[in-house]
N, C-alpha and C positions, 0 to 999 in steps of 0.2 A: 623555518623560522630563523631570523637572524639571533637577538638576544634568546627567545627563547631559548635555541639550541645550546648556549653558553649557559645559562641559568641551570637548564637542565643537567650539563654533565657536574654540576655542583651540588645541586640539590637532590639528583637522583629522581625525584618521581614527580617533576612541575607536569609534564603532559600526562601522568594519573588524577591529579588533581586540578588541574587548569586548562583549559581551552583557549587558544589565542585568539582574537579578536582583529581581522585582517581587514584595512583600507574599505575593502568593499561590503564588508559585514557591516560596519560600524555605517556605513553610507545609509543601510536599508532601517538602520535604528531609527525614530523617531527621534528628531536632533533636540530637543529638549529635555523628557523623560525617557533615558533609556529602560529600557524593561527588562535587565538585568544590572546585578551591582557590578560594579568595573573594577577591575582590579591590575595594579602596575607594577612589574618587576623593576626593582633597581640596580642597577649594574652595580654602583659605587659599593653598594652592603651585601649585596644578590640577596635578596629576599623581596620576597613578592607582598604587596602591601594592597588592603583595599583604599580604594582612590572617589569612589562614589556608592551609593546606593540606589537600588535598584528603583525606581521611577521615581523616584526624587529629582526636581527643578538640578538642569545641567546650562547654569550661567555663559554667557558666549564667549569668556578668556576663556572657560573651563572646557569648554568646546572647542578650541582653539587647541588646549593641551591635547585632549584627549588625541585628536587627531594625528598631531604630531607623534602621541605614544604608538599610533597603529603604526604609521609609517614605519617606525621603530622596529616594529617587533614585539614591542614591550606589552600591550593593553593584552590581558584576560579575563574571562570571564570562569566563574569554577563550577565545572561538571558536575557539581550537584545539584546548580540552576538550570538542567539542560533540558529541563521538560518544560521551561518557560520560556526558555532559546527555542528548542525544538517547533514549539507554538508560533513564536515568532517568523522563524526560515520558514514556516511553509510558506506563508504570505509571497516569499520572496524564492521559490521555489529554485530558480534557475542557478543561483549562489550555489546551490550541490554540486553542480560539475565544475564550478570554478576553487571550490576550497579542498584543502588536501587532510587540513588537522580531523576532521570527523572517521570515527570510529566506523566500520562495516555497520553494528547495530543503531549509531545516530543517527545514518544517514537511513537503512532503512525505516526508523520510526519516525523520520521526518516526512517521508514519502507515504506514509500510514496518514500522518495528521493531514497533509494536505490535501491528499487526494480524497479522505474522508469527507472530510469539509465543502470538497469541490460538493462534493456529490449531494451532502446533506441541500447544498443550496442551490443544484437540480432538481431532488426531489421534489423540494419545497415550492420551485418553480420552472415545471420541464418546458420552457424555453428556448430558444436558438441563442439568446445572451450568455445567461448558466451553462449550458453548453459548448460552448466558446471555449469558455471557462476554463470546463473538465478537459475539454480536448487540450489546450495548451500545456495544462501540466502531464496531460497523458505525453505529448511530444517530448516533453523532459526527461520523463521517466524511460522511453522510451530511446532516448538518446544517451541515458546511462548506461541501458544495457547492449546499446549497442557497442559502445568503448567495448565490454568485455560482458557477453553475455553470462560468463559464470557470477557474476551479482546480482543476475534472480534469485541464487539462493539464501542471501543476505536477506531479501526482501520475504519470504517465507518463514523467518525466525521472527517477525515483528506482529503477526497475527494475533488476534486480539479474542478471546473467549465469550469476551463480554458481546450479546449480540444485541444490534441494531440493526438494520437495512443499511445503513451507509456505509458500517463498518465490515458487514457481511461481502458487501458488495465488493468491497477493496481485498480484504480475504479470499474472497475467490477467484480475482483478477491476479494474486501473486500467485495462488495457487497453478492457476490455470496457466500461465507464462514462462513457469519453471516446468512443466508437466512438457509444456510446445518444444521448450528449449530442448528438452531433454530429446523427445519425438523427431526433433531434426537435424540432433547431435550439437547443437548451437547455429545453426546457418542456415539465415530467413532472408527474406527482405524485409527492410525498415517500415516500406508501407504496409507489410501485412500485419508484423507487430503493433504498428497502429490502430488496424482495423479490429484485431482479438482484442486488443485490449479493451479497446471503446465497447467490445460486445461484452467481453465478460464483465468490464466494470458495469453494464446497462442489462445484466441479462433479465433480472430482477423488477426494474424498475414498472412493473404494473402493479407491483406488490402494496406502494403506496395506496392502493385505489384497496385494498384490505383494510376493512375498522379493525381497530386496535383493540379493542376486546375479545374478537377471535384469536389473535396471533398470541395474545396474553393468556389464554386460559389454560390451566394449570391440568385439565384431563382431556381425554381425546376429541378430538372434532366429530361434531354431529352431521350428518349428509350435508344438511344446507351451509355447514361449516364448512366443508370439503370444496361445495362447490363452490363459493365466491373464492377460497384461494385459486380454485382452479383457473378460473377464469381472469387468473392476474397475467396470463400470459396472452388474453385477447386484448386486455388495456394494456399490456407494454407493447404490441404492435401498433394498437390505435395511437401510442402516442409516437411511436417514430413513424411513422406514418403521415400524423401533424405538423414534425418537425423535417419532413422531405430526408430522412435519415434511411436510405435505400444501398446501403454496404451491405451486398449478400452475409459477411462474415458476422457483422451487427447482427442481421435478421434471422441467424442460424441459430445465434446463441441464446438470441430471445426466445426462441418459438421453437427452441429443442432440448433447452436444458430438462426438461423432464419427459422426455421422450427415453424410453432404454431398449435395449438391442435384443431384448425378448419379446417386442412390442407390447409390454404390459404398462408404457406410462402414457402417458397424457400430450396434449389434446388430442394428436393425430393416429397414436398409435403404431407411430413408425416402430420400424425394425432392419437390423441387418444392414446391409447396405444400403438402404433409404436413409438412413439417420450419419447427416455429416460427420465431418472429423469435427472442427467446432464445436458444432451439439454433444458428441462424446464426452468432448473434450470438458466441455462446462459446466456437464448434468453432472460431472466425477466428480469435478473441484466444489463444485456446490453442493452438492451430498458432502462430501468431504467434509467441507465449513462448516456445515450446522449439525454436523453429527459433533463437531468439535468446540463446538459453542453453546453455551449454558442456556436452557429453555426453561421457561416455566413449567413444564410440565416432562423434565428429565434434568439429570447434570449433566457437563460434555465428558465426553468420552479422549484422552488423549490421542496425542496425534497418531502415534502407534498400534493404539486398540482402531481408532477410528478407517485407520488405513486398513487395517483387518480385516473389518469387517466388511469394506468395499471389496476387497480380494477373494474373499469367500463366496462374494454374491457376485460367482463369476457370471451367473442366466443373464442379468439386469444389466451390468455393466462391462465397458469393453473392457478382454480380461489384459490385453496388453499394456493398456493406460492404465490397468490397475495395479498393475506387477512395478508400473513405472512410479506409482503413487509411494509403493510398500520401497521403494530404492530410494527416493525421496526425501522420504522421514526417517529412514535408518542410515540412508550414505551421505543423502545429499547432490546436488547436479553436480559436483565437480568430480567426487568421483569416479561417477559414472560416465560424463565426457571421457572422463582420463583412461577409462577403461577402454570406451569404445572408440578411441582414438588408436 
């Protein structure tokens, strides 16, 4: 920051309570109503003043100012609107790798809303458009962690309890990319990170073709309950299948995440070395999620307990990715890079 940085050693805690608002940020605002209120340091008195509110009519001298304020240094906006900000940057996703003032946790709950969202509006319409979509922000996010792959762990702190399909779905894509990270001590190729990601964020996605009165009810599933979930993994083939989405890594995650290495899960009954690293890798992070996210018919379990009790159920699940789950939620990736480096 230029002013910032002066305001700040006077005021002591302007980047606690303010976010600056940089040339490029201010470009993705809607130039009329901004959708946060604006707020302007002044050098002459150093105190920071609010300047606009928030989607209130922004007259075009006053557009004029503002602008000049970014160039400055000067324009913020205050961290306690940042879950309206946060809303906003998703839209505009790419602004993550070019801004530096966001916090490890901004920036991963910015990458939660967006990719949420993407997703919601694949579901809602699976697609090759929506599609698109998801993939470009997957290439983003995918580009953040390749700067420095130890900020998959940032992006593991941002998971969400409250469970949806969309949100589930993003939950286990971070889960799953910090679990890889870790599996290859940090050093991938860029295209594979690609392809897991598109498969964990997609591994799900037949789930939609599930009424919503089953996944709601509050006591066990009844046989014929059991089996239309089961068969969410013939409709999420069917539908990449629609959409010429033929990435073995996509098609491993769909058609394995509930397959486990005692061959006690479903559909095929793999086991042992029939069942990919992918599939492993998915069926863990997605057990994981929903063990850890709030059901109708249970509360979650924390991250800790939940990682437990994937550890314990060494039969079902690979016990190595589970020991890496249980390092995870007590160390952290960096850590454990640092150790095994």
């Amino acid at each position: 920051m230029q002013w910032g940085m002066n305001a700040q050693s006077q005021s002591g805690d302007l980047a606690e309570v303010y976010l600056q608002i940089s040339p490029n940020i201010l470009e993705s605002f809607p130039k009329f109503r901004p959708p946060v209120a604006l707020y302007r340091f002044d050098p002459a008195v150093a105190q920071v003043k609010k300047y606009h509110d928030a989607e209130a009519r922004l007259a075009k001298e006053r557009q004029e100012e503002v602008a000049e304020f970014a160039n400055e240094g000067t324009l913020f906006l205050l961290r306690d609107d940042y879950r309206v900000y946060a809303q906003h940057l998703s839209k505009n996703l790419g602004l993550v790798l070019t801004e530096e003032d966001f916090t490890p946790q901004e920036v991963a709950e910015i990458f939660f809303i967006a990719l949420r969202d993407r997703m919601n509006e694949f579901l809602e319409q699976p697609t090759e458009e929506p599609l698109r979509g998801l993939a470009k922000d997957l290439s983003i996010l995918v580009e953040y962690l390749w700067i420095d792959p130890v900020r998959v762990e940032r992006l593991t702190s941002s998971l969400h309890t409250e469970y949806d399909l969309a949100g589930h779905s993003v939950n286990t894509m971070f889960v799953g990319l910090a679990l890889f990270t870790m599996v290859v001590r940090g050093k991938y190729e860029r295209a594979t990170l690609v392809s897991l990601a598109l498969g964990l964020i997609l591994h799900d996605l037949g789930m939609a073709n599930v009424p919503r009165f089953i996944l709601d009810k509050p006591q066990k599933f009844l046989r014929s309950d059991r089996d239309s979930v089961e068969n969410h993994i013939d409709a999420g083939v069917s539908k990449l299948n629609r959409l010429k989405l033929r990435d073995p890594l996509v098609m491993q995650c769909v058609t394995q995440h509930h397959e486990r290495v005692d061959g006690s899960g479903y559909p095929n009954r793999i086991m042992r070395e029939g069942l990919t690293m992918p599939g492993r890798l998915c069926g863990l992070a997605d057990a994981f999620c929903a063990i850890a996210s709030i059901r109708p018919h249970r509360e979650a379990k924390d991250f800790k307990q939940a990682a437990l009790l994937l550890l314990k159920d060494g039969e079902r699940f690979d016990p190595t990715l589970a020991k890496l789950l249980a390092v995870l939620v007590t160390k952290g990736v960096s850590e454990y890079l640092n150790q095994a480096a």
